[in-house]
VOVEXLO-214454 format. One line per 3 residues: their letters; for each residue x, z, y of C-alpha. Coordinates in steps of 0.25 Angstrom, whole numbers, plus 5000, padded with zeros to 4 digits. Example, Ala and Ser with C-alpha at 12.3 -4.5 7.8 and 13.67 -1.06 7.14 Angstrom:
as	5049,5031,4982; 5055,5029,4996
//
This chain:
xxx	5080,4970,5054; 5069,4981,5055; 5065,4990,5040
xxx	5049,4991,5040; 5046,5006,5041; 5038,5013,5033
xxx	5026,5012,5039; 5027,4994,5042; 5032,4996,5026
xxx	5018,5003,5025; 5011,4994,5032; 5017,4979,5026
xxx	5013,4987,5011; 4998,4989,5016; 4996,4976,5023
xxx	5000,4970,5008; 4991,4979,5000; 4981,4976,5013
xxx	4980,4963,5009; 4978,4964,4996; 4966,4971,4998
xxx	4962,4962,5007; 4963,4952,4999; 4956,4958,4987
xxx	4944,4961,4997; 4947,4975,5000; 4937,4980,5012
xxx	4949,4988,5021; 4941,5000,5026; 4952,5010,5029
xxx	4968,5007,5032; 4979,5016,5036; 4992,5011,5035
xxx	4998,5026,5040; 5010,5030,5031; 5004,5043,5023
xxx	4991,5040,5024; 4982,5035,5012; 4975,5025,5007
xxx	4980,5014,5015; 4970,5007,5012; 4954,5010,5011
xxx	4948,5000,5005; 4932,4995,5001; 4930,4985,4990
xxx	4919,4981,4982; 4911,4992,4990; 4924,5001,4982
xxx	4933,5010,4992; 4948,5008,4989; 4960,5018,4995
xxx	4973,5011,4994; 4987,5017,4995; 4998,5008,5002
xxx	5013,5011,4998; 5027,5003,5001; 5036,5004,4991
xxx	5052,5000,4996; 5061,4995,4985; 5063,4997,4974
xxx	5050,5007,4974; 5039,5004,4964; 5027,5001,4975
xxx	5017,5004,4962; 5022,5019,4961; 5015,5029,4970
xxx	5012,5043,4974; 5004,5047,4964; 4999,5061,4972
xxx	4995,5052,4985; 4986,5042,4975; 4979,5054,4968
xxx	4977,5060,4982; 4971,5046,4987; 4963,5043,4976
xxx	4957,5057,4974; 4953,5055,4989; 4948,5039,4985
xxx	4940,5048,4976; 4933,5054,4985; 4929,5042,4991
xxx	4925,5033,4978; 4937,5024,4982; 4947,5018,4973
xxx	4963,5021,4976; 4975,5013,4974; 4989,5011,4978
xxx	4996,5000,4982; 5011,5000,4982; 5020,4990,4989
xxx	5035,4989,4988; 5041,4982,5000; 5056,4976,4999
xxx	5064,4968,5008; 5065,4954,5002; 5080,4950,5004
xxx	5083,4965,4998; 5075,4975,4992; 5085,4986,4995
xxx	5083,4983,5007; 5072,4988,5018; 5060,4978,5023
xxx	5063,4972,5036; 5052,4969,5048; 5050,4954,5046
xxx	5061,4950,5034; 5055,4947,5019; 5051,4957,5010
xxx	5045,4958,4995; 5032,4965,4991; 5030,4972,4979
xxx	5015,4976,4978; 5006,4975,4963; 4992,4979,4971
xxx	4984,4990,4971; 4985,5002,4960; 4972,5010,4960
x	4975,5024,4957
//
């Protein structure tokens, strides 16, 4: 059994905000899915620009809680551009035991409320 790094914890936390947005009819204009660098997302809706902020949260962290330095800086560059800023944070946890890491290809749980604009 393989632990996900990181960065494939990174990257399965975007693909589930990514559809979301998808879903909701978000315009994907910009993505990065680099650990560090922000948004994740660059989004048009409704002719309205969107950055989103991508976490993964591991057990037992509260995926709703972020960096509150890092937001302000995002959103005062957001500003700049007329866009709107959010957050979505999503805690990631092996499904057979919390405590323990998630696996490459076994069952995990998703913890994830949507997007929190800043």
């Amino acid at each position: 059994m393989k632990a996900l790094t990181e960065q494939e914890l990174h990257n399965l936390a975007m693909n589930i905000v990514g559809k979301e947005l998808e879903a909701a009819g978000f315009e994907f204009m910009g993505v990065n899915s680099k650990l560090k660098r922000n948004p994740q997302f660059v989004c048009l809706k409704e002719k309205e620009l969107h950055f989103i902020v991508v976490r993964s949260f591991p057990f037992p962290e509260d995926p709703r809680e972020y960096d509150t330095s890092l937001m302000t800086k995002i959103k005062d560059h957001a500003l700049k551009h007329e866009a709107r800023t959010y957050f979505a944070g999503v805690r990631l946890s092996n499904a057979e035991d919390r405590k323990l890491p998630v696996y490459l290809n076994e069952a995990y749980l998703v913890e994830y409320e949507g997007l929190v604009e800043i």
